[in-house]
C-alpha positions in Angstrom: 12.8 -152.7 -71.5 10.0 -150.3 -70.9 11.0 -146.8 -68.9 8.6 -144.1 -67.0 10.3 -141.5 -65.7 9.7 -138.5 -63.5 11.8 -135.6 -62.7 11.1 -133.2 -58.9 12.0 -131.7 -55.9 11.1 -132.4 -52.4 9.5 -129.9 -50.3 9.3 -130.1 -46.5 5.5 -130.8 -47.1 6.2 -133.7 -48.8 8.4 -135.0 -46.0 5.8 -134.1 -43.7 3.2 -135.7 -45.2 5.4 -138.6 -45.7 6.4 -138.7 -41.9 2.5 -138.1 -40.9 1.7 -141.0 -43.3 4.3 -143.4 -42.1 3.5 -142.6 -38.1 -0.2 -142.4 -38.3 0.2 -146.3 -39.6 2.9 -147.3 -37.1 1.5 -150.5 -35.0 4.0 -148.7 -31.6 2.4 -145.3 -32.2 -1.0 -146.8 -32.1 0.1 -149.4 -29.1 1.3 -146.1 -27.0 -1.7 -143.9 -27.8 -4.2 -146.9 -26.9 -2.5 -147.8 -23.9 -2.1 -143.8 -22.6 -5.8 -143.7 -23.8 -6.9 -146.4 -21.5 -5.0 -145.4 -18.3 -6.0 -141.9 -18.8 -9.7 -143.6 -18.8 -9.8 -145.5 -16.0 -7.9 -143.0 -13.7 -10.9 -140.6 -15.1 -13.7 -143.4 -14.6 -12.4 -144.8 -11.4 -14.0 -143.2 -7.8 -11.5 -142.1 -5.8 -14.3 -142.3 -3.2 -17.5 -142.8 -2.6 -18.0 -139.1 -1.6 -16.3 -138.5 -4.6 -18.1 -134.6 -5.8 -18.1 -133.4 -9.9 -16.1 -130.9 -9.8 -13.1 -133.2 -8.4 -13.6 -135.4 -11.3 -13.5 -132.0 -13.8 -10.8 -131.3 -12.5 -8.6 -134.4 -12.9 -10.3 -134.8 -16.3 -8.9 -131.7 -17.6 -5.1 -132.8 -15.5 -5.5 -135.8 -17.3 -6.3 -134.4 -21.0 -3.9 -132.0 -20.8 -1.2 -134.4 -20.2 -2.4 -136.5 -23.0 -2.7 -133.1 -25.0 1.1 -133.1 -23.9 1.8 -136.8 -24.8 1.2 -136.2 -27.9 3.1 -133.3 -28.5 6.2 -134.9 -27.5 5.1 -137.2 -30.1 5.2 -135.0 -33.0 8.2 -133.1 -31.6 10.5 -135.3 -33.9 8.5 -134.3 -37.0 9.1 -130.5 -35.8 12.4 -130.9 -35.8 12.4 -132.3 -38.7 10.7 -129.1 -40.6 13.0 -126.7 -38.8 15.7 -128.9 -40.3 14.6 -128.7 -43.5 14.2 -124.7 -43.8 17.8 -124.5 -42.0 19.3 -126.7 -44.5 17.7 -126.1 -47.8 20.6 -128.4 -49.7 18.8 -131.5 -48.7 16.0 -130.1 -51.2 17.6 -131.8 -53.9 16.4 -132.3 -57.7 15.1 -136.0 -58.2 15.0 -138.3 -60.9 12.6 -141.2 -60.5 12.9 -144.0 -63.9 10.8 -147.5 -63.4 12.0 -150.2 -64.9 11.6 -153.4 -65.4 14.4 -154.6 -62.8 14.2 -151.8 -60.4 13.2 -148.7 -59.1 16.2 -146.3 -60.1 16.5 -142.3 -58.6 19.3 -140.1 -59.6 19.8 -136.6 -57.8 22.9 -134.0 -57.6 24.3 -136.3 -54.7 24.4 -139.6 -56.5 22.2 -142.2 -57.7 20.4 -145.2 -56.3 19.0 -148.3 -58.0 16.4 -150.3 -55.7 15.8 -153.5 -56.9 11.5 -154.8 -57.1 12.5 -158.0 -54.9 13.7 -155.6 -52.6 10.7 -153.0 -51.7 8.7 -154.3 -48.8 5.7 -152.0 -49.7 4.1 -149.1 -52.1 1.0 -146.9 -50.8 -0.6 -143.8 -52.3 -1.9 -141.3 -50.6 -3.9 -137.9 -52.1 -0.3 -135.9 -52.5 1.9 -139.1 -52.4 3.2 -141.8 -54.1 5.4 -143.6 -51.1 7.6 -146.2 -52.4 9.7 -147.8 -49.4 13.1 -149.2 -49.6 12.7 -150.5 -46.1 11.1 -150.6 -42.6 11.6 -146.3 -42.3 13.0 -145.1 -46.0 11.2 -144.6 -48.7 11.2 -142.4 -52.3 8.4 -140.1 -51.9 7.2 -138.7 -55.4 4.6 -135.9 -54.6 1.9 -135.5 -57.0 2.7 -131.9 -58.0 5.3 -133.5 -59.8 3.3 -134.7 -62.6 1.2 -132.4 -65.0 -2.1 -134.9 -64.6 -3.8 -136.8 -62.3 -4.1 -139.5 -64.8 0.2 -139.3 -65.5 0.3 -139.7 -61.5 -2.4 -142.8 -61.2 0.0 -144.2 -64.5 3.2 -144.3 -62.6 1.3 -145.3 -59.7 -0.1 -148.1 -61.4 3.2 -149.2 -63.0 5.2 -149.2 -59.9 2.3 -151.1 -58.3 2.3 -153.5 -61.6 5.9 -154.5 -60.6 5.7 -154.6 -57.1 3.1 -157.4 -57.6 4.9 -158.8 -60.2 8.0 -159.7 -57.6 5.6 -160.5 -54.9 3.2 -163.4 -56.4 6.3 -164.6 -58.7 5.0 -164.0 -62.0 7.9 -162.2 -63.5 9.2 -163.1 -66.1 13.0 -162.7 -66.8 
């Protein structure tokens, strides 16, 4: 049974990035920004009248923006929160454990340990800072890349958990 292991702590950058990650990819964010995009477009686009001056359509252009500007913000509101919660409650900045092997995905910290079995992960990505690993739709172990001493020690355990995923996906495991 082969083992990789990797020990860190979260920061709230890391969640951050994770949540920024995770949202910028969502299919509703997208779905809400096009739609507000296109109504915001055609109010902007569409004469109010034929008599219809510039400075009437600056005006409800900049209306318009700023209540997308404002859209948005309401958006990222949650993620906000989120950081603020963070500082407040530095206990949830726990040490982490990460081991891969050949079964599962296993992560120990001071609050108790979790095993995630391959079959079970619906998806891995890798960002510049990140190695995301989810255990569902909205939860994933995120394993910043500060937390290794080489960018090659990061793209190995990268590769690994990505070796194993595929594994369990196509069916050529093994057991």
């Amino acid at each position: 049974m082969s083992r990789l292991h990797v020990n860190y702590t979260l920061s709230y950058y890391d969640s951050l990035r994770f949540n920024l990650y995770h949202l910028s990819r969502s299919p509703y964010m997208w779905t809400l920004a096009l739609a507000y995009f296109g109504y915001t477009s055609w109010l902007l686009w569409t004469p109010v009248s034929e008599d219809e001056v510039l400075w009437a359509k600056v005006i409800a252009f900049l209306i318009v923006q700023g209540g997308h500007l404002g859209f948005w913000l309401l958006l990222f509101l949650p993620l906000l929160a989120l950081v603020l919660f963070i500082r407040k409650y530095r206990d949830w900045r726990v040490d982490h454990t990460i081991t891969i092997t050949d079964n599962s995905l296993d992560e120990v910290t001071p609050n108790g340990s979790l095993q995630t079995k391959w079959d079970s992960i619906p998806k891995v990505a890798k960002t510049k800072k990140l190695i995301i690993v989810y255990r569902n739709k909205k939860r994933a172990h995120v394993i910043p890349r500060r937390a290794f001493q080489t960018s090659g020690e990061f793209d190995l355990f990268f590769h690994e958990v990505k070796v194993r995923f595929n594994e369990v996906k196509v069916g050529t495991r093994s057991e």
